[in-house]
HTML snippet that shows the backbone in 3Dmol.js (N, CA, C, O; Angstrom):
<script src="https://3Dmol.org/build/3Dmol-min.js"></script>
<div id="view" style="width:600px;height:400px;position:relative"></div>
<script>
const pdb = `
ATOM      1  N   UNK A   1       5.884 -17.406  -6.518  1.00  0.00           N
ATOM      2  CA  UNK A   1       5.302 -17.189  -7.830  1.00  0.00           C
ATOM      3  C   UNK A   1       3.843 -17.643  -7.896  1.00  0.00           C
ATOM      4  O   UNK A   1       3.230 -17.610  -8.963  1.00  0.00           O
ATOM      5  N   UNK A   2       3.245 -18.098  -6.672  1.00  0.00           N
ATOM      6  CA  UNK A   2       1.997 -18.221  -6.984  1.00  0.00           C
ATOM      7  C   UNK A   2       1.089 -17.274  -7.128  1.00  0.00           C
ATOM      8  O   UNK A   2      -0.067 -17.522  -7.470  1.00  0.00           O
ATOM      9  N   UNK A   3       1.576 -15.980  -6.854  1.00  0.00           N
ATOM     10  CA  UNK A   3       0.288 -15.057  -7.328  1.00  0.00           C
ATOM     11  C   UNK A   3       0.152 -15.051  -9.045  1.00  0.00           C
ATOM     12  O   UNK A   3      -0.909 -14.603  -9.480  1.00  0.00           O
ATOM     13  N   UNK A   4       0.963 -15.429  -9.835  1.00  0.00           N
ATOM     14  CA  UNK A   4       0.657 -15.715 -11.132  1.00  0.00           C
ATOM     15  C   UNK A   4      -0.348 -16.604 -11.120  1.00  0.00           C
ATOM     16  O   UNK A   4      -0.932 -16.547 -12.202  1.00  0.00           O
ATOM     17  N   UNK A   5      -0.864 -17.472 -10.332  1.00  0.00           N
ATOM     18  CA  UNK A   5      -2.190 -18.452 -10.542  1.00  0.00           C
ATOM     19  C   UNK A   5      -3.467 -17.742  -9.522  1.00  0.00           C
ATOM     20  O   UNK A   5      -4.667 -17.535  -9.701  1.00  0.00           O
ATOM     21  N   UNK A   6      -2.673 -17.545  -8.574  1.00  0.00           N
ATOM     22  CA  UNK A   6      -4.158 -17.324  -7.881  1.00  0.00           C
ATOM     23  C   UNK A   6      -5.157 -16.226  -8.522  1.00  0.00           C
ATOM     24  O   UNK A   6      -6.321 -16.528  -8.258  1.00  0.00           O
ATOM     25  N   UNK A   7      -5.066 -15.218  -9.170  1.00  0.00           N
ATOM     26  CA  UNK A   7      -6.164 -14.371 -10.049  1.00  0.00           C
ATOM     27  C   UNK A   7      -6.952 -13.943  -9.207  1.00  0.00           C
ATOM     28  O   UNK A   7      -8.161 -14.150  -9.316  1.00  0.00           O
ATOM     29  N   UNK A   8      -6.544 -13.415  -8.426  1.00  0.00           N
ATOM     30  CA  UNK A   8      -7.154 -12.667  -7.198  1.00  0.00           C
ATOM     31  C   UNK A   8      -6.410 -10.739  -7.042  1.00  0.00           C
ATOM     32  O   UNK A   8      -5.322 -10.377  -7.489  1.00  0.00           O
ATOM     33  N   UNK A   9      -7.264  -9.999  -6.410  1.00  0.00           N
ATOM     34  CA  UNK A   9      -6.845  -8.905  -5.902  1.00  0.00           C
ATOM     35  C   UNK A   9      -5.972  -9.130  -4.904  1.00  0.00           C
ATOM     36  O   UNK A   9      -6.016 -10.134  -4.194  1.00  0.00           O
ATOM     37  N   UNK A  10      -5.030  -8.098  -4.778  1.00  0.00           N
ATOM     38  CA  UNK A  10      -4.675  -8.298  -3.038  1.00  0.00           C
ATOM     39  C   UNK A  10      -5.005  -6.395  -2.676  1.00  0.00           C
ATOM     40  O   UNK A  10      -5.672  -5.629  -3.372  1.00  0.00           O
ATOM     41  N   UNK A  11      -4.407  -6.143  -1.616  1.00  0.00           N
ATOM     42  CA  UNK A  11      -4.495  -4.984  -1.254  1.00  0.00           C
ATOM     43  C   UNK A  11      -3.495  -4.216  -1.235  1.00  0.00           C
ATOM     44  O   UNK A  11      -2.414  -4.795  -1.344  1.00  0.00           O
ATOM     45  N   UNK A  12      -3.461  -2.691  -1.096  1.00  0.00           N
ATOM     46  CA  UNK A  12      -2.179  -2.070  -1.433  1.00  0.00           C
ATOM     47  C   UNK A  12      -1.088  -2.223  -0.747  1.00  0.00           C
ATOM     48  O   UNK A  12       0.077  -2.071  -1.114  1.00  0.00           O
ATOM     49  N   UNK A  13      -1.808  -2.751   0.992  1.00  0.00           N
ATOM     50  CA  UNK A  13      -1.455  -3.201   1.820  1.00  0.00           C
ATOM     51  C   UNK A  13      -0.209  -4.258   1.702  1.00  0.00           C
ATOM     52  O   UNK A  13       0.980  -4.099   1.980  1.00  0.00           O
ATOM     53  N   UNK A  14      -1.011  -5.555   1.114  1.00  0.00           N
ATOM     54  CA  UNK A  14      -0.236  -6.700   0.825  1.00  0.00           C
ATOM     55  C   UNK A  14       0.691  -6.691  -0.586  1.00  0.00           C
ATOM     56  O   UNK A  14       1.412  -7.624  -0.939  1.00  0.00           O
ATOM     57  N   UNK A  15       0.506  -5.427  -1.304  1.00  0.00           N
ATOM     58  CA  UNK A  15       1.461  -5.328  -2.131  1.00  0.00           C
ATOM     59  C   UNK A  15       2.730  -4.523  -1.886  1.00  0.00           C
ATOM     60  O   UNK A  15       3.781  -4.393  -2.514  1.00  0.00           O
ATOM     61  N   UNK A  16       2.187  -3.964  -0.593  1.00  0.00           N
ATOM     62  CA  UNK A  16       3.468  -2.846   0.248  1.00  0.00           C
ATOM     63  C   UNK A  16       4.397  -4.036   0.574  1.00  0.00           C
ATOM     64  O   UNK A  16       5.520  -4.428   0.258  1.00  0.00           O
ATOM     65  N   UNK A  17       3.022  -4.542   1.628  1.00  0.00           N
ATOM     66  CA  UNK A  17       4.545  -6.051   2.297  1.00  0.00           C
ATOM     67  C   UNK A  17       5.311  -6.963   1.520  1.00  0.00           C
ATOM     68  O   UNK A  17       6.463  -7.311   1.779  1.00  0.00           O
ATOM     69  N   UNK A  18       4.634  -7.327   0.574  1.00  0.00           N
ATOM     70  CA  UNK A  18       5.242  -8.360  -0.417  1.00  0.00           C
ATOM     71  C   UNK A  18       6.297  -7.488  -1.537  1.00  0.00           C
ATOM     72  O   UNK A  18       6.954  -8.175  -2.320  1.00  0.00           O
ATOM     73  N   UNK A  19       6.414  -6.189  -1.576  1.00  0.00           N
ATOM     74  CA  UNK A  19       7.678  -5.477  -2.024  1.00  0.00           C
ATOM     75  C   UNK A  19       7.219  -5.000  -3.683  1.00  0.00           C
ATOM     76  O   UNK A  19       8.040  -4.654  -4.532  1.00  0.00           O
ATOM     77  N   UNK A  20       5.793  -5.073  -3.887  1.00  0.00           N
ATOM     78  CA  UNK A  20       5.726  -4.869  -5.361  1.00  0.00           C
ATOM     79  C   UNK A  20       5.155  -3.542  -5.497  1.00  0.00           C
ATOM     80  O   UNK A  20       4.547  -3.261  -6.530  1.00  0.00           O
ATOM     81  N   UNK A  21       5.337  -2.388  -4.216  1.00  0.00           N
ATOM     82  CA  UNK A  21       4.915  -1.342  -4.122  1.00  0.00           C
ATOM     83  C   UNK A  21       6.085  -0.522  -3.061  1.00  0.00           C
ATOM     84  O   UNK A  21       6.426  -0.971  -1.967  1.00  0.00           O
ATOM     85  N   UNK A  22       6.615   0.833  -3.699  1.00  0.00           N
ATOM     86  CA  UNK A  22       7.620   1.760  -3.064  1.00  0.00           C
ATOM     87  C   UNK A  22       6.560   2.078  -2.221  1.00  0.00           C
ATOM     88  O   UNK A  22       6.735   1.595  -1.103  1.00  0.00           O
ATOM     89  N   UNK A  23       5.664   2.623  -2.320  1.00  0.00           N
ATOM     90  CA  UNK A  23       4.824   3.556  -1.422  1.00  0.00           C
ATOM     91  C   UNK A  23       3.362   3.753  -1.769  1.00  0.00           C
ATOM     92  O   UNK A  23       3.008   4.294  -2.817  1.00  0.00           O
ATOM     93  N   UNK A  24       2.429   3.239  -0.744  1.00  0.00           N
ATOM     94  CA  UNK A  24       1.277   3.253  -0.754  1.00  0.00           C
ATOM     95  C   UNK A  24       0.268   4.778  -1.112  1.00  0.00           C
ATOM     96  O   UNK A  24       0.604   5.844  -0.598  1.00  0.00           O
ATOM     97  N   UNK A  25      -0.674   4.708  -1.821  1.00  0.00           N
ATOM     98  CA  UNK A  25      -1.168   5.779  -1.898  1.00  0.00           C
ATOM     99  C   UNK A  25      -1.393   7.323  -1.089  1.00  0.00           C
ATOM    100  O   UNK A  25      -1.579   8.435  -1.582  1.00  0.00           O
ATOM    101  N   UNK A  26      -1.283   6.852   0.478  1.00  0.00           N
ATOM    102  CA  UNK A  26      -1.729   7.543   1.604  1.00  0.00           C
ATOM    103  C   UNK A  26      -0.599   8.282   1.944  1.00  0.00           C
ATOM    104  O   UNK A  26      -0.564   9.187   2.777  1.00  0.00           O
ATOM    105  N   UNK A  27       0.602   7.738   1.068  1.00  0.00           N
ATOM    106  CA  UNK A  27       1.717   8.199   1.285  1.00  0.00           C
ATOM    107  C   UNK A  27       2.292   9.292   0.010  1.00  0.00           C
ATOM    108  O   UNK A  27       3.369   9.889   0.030  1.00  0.00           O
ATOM    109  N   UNK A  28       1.411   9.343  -0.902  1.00  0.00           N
ATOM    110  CA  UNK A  28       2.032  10.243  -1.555  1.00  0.00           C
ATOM    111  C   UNK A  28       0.541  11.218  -1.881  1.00  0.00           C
ATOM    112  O   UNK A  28       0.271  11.760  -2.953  1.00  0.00           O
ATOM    113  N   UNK A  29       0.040  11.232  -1.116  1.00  0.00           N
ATOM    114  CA  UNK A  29      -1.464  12.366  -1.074  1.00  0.00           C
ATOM    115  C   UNK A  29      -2.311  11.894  -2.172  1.00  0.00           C
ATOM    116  O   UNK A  29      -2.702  12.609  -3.095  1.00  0.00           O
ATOM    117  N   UNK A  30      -2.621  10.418  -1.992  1.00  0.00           N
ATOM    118  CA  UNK A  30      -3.746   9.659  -3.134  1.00  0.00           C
ATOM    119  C   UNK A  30      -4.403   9.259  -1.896  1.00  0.00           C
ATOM    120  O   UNK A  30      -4.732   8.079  -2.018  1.00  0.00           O
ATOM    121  N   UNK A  31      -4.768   9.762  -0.663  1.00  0.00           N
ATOM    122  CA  UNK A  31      -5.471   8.452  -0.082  1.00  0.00           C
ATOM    123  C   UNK A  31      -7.158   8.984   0.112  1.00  0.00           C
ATOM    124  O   UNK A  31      -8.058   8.475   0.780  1.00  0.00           O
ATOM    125  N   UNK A  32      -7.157  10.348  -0.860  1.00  0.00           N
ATOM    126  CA  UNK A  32      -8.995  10.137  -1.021  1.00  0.00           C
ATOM    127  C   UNK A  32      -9.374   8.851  -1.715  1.00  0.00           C
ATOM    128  O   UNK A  32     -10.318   8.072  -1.583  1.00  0.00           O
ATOM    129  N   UNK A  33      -8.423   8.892  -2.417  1.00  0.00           N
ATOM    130  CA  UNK A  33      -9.234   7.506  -3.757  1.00  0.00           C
ATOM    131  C   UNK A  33      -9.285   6.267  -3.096  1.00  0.00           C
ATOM    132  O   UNK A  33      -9.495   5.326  -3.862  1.00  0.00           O
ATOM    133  N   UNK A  34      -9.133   5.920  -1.674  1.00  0.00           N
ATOM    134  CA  UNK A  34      -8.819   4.760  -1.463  1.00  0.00           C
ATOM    135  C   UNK A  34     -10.545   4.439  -1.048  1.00  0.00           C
ATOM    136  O   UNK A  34     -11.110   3.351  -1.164  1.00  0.00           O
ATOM    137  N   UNK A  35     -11.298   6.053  -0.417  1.00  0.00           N
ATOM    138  CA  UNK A  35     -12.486   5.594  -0.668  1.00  0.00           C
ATOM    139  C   UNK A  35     -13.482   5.608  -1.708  1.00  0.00           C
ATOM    140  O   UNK A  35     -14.642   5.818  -1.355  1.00  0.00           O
ATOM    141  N   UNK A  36     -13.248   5.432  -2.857  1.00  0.00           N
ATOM    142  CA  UNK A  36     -13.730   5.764  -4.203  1.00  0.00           C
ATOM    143  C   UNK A  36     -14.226   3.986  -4.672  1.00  0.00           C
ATOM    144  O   UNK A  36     -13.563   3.104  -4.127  1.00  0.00           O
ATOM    145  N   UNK A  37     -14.924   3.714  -5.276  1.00  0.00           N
ATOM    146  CA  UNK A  37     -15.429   2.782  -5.984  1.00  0.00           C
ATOM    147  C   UNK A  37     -14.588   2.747  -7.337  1.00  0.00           C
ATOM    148  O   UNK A  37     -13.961   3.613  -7.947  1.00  0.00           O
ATOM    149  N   UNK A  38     -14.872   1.157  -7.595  1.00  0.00           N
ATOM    150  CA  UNK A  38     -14.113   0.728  -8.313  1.00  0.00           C
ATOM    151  C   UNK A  38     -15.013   0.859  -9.631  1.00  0.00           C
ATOM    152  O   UNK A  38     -14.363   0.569 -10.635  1.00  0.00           O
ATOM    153  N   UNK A  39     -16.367   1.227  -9.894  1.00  0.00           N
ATOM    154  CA  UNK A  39     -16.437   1.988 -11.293  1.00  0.00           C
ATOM    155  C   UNK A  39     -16.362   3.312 -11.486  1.00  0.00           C
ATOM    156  O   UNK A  39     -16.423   3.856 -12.588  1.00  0.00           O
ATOM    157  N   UNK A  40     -16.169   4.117  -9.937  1.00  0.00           N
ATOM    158  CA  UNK A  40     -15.644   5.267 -10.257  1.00  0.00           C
ATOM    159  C   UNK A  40     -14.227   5.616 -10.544  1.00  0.00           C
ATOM    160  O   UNK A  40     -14.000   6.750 -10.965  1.00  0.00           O
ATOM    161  N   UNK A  41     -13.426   4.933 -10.401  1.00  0.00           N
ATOM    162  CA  UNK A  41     -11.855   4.662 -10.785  1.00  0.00           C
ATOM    163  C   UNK A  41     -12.424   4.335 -12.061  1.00  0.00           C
ATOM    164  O   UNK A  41     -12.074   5.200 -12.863  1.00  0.00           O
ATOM    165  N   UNK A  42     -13.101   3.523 -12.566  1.00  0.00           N
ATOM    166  CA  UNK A  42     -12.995   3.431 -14.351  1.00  0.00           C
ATOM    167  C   UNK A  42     -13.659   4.439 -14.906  1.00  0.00           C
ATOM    168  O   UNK A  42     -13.364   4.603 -16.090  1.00  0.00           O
ATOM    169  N   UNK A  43     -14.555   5.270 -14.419  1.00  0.00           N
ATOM    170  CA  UNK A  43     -15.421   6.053 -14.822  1.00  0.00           C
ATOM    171  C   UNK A  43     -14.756   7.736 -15.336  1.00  0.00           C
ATOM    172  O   UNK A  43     -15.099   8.481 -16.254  1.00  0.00           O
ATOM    173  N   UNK A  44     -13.675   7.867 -14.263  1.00  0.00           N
ATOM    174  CA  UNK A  44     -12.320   8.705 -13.862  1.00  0.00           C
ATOM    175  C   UNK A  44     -11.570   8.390 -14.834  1.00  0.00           C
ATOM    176  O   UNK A  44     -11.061   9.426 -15.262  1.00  0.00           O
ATOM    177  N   UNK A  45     -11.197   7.400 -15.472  1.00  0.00           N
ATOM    178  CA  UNK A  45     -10.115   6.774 -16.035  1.00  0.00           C
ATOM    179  C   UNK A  45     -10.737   7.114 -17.624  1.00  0.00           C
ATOM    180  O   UNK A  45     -10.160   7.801 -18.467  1.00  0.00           O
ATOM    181  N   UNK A  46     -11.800   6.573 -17.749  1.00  0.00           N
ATOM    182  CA  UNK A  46     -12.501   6.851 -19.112  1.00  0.00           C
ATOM    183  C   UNK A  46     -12.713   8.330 -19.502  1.00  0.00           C
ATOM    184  O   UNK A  46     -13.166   8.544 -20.627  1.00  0.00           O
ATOM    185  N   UNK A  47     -12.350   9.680 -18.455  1.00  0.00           N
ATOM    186  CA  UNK A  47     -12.781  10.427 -18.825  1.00  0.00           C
ATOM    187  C   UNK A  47     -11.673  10.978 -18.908  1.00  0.00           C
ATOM    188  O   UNK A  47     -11.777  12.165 -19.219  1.00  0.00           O
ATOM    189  N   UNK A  48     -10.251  10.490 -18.706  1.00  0.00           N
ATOM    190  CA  UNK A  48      -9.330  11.071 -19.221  1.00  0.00           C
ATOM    191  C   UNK A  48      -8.935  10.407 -20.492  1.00  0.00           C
ATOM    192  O   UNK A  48      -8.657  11.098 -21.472  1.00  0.00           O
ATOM    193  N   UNK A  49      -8.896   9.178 -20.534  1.00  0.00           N
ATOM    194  CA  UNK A  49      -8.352   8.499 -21.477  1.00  0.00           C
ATOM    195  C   UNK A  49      -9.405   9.577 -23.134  1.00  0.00           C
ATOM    196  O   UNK A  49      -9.004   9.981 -24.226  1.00  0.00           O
ATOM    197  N   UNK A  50     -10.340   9.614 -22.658  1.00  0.00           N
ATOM    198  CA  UNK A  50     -11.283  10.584 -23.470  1.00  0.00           C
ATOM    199  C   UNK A  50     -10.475  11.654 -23.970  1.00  0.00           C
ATOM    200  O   UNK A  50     -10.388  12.006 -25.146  1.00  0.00           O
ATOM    201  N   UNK A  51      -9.944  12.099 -23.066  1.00  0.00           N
ATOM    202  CA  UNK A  51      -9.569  13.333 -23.399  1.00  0.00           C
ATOM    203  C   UNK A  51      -8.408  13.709 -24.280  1.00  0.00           C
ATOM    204  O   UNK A  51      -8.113  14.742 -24.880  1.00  0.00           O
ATOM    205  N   UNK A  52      -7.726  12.268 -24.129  1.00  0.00           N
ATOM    206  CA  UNK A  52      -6.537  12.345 -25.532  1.00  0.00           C
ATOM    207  C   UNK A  52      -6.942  11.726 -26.725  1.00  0.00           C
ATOM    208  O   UNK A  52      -7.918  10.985 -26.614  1.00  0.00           O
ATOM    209  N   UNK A  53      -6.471  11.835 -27.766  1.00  0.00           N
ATOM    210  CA  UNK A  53      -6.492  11.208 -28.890  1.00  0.00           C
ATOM    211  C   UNK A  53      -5.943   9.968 -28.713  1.00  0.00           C
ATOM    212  O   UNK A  53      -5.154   9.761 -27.791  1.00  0.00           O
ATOM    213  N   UNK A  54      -6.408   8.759 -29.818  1.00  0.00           N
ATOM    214  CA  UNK A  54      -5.610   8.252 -30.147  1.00  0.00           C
ATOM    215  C   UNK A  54      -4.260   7.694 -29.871  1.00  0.00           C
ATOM    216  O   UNK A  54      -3.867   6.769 -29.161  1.00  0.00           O
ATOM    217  N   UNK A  55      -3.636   8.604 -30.710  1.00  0.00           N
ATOM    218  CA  UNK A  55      -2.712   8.976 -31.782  1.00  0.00           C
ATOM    219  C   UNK A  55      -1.751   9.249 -30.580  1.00  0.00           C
ATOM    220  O   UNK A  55      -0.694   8.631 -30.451  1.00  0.00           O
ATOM    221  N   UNK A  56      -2.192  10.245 -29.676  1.00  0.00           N
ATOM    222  CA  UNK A  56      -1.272  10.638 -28.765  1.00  0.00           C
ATOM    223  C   UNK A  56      -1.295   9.696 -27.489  1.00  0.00           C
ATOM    224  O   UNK A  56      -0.437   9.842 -26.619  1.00  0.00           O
ATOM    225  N   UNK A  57      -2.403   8.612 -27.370  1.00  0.00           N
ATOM    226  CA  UNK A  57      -2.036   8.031 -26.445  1.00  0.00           C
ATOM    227  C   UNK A  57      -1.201   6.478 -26.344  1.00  0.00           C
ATOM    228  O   UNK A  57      -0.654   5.953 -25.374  1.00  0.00           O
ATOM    229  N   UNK A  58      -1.340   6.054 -27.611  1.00  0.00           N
ATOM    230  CA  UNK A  58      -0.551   5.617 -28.439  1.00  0.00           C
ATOM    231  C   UNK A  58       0.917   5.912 -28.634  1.00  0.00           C
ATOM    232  O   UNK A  58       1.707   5.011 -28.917  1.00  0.00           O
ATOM    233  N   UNK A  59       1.223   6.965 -28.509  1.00  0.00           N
ATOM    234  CA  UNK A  59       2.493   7.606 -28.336  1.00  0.00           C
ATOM    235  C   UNK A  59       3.016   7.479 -26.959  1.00  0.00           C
ATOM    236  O   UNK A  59       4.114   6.984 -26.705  1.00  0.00           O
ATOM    237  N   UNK A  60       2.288   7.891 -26.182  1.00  0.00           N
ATOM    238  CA  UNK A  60       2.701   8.002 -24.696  1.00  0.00           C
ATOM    239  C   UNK A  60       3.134   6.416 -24.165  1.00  0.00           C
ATOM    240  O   UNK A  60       3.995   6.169 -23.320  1.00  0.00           O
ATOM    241  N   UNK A  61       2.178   5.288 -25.002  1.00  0.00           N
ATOM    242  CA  UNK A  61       2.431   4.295 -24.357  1.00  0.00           C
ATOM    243  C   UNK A  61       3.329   4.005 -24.811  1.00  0.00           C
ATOM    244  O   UNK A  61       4.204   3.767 -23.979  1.00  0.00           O
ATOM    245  N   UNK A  62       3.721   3.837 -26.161  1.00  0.00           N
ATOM    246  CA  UNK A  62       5.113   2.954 -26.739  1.00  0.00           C
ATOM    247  C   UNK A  62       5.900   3.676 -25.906  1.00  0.00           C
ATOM    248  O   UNK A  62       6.296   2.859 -25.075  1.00  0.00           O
ATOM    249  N   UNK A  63       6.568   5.243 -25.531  1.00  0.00           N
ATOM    250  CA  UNK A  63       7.106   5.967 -25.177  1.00  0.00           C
ATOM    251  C   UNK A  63       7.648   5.765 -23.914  1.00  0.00           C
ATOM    252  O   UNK A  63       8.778   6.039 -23.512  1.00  0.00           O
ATOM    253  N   UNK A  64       6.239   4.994 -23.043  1.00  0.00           N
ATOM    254  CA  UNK A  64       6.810   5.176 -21.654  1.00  0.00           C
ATOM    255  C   UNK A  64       6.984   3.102 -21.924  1.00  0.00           C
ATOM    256  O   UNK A  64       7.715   2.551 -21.101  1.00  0.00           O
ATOM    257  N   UNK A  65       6.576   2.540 -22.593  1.00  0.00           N
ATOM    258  CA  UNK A  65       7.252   1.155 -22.849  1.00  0.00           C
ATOM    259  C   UNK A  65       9.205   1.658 -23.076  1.00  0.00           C
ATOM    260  O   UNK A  65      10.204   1.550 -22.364  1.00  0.00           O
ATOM    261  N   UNK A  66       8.991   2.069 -24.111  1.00  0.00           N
ATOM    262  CA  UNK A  66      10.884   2.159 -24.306  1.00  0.00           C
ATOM    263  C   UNK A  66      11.275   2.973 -23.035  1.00  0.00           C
ATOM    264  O   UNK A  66      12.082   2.237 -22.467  1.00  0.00           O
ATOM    265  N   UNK A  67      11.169   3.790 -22.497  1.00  0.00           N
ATOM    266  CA  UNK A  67      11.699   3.815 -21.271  1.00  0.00           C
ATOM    267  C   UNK A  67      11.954   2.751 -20.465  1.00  0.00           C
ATOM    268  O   UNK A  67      13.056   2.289 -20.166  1.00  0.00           O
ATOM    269  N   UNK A  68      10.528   2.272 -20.024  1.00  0.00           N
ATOM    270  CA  UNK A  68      10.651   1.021 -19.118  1.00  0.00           C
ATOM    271  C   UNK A  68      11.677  -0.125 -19.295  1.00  0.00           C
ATOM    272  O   UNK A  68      12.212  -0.834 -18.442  1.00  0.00           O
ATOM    273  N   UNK A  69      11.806  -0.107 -20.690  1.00  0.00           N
ATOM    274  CA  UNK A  69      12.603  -1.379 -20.949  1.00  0.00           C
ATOM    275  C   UNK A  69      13.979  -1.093 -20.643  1.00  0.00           C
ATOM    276  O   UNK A  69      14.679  -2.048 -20.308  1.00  0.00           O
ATOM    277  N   UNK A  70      14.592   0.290 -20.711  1.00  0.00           N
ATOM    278  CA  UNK A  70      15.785   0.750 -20.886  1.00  0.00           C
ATOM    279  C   UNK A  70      16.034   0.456 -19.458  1.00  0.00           C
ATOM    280  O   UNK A  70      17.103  -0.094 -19.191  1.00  0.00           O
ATOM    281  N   UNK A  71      15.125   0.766 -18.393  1.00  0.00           N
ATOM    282  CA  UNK A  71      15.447   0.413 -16.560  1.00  0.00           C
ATOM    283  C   UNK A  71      15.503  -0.915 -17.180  1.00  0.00           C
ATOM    284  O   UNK A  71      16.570  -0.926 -17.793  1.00  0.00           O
ATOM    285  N   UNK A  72      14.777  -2.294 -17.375  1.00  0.00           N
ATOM    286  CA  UNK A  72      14.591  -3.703 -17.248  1.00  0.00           C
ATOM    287  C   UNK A  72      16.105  -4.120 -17.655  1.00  0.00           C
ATOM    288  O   UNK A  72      16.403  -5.226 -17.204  1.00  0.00           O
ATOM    289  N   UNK A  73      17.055  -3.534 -18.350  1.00  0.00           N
ATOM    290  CA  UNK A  73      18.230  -4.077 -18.981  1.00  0.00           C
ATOM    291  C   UNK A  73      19.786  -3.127 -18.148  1.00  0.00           C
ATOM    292  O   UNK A  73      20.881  -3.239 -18.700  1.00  0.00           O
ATOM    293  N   UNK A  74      19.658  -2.333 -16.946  1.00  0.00           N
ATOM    294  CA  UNK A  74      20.293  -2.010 -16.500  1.00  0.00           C
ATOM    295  C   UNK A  74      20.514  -2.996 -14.967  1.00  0.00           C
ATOM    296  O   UNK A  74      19.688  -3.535 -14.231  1.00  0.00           O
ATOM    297  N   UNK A  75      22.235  -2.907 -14.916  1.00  0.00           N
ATOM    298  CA  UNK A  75      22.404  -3.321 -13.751  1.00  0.00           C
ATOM    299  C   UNK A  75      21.439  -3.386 -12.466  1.00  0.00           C
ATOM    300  O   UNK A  75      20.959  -4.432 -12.030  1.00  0.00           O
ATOM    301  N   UNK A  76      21.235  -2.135 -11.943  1.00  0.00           N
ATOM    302  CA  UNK A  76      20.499  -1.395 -10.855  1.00  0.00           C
ATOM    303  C   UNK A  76      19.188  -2.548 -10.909  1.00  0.00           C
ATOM    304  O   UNK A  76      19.067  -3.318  -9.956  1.00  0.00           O
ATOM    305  N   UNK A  77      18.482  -2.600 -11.762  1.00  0.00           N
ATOM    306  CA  UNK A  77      17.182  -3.412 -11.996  1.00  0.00           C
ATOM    307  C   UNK A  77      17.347  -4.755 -11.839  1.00  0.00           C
ATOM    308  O   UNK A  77      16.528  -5.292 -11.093  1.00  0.00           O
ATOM    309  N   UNK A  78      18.488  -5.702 -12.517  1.00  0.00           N
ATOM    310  CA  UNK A  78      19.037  -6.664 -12.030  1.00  0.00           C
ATOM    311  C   UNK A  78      19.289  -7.036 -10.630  1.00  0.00           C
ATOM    312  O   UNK A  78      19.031  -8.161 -10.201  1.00  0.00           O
ATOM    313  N   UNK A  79      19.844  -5.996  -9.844  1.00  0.00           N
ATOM    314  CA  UNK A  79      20.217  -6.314  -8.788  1.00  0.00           C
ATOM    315  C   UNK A  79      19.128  -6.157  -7.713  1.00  0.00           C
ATOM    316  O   UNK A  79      19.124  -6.725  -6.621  1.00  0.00           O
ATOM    317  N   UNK A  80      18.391  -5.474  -8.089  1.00  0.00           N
ATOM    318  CA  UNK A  80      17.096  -5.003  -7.501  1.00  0.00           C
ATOM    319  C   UNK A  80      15.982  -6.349  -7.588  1.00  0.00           C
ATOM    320  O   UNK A  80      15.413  -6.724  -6.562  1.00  0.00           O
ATOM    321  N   UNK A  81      15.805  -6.842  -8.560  1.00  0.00           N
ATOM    322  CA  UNK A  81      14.929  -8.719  -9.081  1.00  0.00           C
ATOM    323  C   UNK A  81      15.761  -9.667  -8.403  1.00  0.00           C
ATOM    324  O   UNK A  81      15.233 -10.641  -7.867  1.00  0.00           O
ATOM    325  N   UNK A  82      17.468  -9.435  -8.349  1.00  0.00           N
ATOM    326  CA  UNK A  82      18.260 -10.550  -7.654  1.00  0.00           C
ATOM    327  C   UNK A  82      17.560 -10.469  -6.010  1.00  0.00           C
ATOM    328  O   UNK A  82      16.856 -11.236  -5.354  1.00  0.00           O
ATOM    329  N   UNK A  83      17.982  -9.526  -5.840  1.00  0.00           N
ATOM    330  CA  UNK A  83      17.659  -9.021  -3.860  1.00  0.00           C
ATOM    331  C   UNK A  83      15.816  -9.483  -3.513  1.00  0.00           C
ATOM    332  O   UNK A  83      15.305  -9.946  -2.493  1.00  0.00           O
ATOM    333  N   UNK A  84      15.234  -9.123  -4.799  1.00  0.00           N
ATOM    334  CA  UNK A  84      13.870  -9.504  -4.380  1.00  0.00           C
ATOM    335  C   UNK A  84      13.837 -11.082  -4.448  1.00  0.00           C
ATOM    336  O   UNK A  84      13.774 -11.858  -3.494  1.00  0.00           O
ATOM    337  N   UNK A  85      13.876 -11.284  -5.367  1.00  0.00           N
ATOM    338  CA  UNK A  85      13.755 -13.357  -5.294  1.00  0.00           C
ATOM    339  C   UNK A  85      14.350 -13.571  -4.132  1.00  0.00           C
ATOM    340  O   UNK A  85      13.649 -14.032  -3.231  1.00  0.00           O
ATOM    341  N   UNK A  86      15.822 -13.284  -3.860  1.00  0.00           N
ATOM    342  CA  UNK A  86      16.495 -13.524  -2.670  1.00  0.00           C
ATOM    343  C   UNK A  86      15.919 -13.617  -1.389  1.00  0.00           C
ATOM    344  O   UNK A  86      15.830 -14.546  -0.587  1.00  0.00           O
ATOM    345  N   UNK A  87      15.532 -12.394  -1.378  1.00  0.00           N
ATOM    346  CA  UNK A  87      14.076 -12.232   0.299  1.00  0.00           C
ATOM    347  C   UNK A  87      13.473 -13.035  -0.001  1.00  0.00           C
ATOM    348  O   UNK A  87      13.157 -13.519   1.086  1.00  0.00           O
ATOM    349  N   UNK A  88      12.837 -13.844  -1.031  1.00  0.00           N
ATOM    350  CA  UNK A  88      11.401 -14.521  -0.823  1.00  0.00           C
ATOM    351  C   UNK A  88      11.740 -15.500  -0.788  1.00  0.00           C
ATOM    352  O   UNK A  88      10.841 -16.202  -1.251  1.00  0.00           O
ATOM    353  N   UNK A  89      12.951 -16.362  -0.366  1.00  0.00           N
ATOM    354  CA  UNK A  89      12.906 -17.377  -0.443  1.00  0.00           C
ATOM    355  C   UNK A  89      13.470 -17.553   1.169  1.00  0.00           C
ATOM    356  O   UNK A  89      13.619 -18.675   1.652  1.00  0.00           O
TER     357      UNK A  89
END
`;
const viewer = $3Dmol.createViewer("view");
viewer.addModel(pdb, "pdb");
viewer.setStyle({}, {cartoon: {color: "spectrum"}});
viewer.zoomTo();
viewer.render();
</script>
């Protein structure tokens, strides 16, 4: 649990190994962006977020929140957080 303090980046790399990533970018045909700058990722990001309203993106988020939560309270997800703590120790 110390990456909750350290406030550092890691890499997609070290988030592959450490289990907080199914599959690295290169693996699902994202791996132009891996040479992209990091205000062009916000720059990219701002010009979609642009492109919705509001109103509708607002929607999308509560939307894909109640989803998310509905995985966080199923077995499968449980057992999946049990098995991970488990490895790391």
């Amino acid at each position: 649990m110390n990456w909750l303090f350290r406030s550092e980046m890691i890499s997609s790399e070290e988030a592959f190994r450490i289990g907080w990533l199914q599959k690295r970018s290169e693996e699902v045909g994202f791996s132009f962006l891996k040479e992209k700058s990091p205000e062009q990722h916000r720059f990219w990001k701002s010009q979609l977020l642009g492109q919705m309203n509001e109103t509708d993106l607002y929607r999308r988020m509560v939307e894909e929140s109640r989803e998310a939560a509905k995985l966080w309270e199923s077995d499968a997800h449980k057992e999946a957080v049990y098995s991970f703590l488990k490895k790391k120790r």
